[in-house]
C-alpha positions as CSV (number, residue, x, y, z in Angstrom):
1,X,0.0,0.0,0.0
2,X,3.2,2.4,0.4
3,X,4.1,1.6,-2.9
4,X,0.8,2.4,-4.0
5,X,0.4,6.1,-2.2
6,X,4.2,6.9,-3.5
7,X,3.0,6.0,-7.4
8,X,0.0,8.0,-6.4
9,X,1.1,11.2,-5.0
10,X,4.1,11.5,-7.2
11,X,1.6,10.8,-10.3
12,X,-0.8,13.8,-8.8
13,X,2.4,16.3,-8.2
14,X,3.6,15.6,-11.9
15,X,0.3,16.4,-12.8
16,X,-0.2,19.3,-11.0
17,X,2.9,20.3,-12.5
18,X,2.3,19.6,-16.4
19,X,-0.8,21.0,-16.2
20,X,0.2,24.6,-14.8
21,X,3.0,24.9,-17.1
22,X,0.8,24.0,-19.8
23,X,-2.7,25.7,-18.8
24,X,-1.6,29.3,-20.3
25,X,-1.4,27.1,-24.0
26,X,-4.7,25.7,-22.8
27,X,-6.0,29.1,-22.5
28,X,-4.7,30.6,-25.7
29,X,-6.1,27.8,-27.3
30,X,-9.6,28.2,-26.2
31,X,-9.1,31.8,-26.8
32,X,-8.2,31.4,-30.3
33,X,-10.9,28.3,-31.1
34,X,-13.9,31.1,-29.9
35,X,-12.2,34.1,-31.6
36,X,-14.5,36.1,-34.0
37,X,-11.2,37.6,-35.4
38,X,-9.3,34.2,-37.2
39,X,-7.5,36.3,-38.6
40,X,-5.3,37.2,-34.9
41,X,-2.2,35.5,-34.5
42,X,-1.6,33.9,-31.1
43,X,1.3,36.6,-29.9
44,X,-1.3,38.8,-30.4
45,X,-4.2,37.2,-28.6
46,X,-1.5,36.6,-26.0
47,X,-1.1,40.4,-25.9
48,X,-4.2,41.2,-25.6
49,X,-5.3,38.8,-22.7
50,X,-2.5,40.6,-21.0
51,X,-3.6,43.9,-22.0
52,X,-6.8,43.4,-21.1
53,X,-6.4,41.1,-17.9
54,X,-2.6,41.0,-17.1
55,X,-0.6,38.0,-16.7
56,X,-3.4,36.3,-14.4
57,X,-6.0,36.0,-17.3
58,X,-3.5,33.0,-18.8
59,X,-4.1,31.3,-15.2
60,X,-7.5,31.6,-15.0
61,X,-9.4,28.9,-14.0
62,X,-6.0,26.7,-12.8
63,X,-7.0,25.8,-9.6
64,X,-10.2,23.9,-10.6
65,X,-8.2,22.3,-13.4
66,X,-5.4,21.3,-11.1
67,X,-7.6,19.6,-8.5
68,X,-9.1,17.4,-11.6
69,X,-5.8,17.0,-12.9
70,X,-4.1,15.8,-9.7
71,X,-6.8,13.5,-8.2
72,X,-7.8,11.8,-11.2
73,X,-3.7,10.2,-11.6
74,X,-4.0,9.8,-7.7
75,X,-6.4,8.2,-8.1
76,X,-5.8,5.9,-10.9
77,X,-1.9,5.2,-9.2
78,X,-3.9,4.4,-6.4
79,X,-6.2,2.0,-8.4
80,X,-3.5,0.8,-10.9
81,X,-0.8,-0.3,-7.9
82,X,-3.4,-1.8,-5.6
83,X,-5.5,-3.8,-8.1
């Protein structure tokens, strides 16, 4: 069972890490998929989220995203190692 909560919680911290490195792509990704403008390059959607919200409109919504991220690989370490 040791075994099993190492796997786990090292699984969830890699998440947690992947996915807050990677949410501001996330974010300019979603920005650019519901753009009226397709025309806008992604430096300056970029830009313009930080224009318009500063460097905390790329990270938002993270904390949600890293609760789901992390205890879903807990949880399948957890499943995985045990079963």
């Amino acid at each position: 069972m040791i075994v099993a909560l190492e796997q786990g919680t090292s699984a969830a911290v890699g998440g947690a890490i992947a996915t807050a490195v990677l949410f501001p792509l996330d974010v300019l990704r979603t920005k650019l998929a519901v753009s009226t403008d397709k025309s806008e390059s992604s430096t300056k959607t970029v830009l313009r989220i930080i224009r318009t919200q500063g460097v905390s409109g790329l990270f938002g919504g993270l904390s949600p995203k890293l609760l789901q991220s992390s205890l879903g690989k807990f949880l399948y370490f957890i499943f995985y190692t045990t079963f």
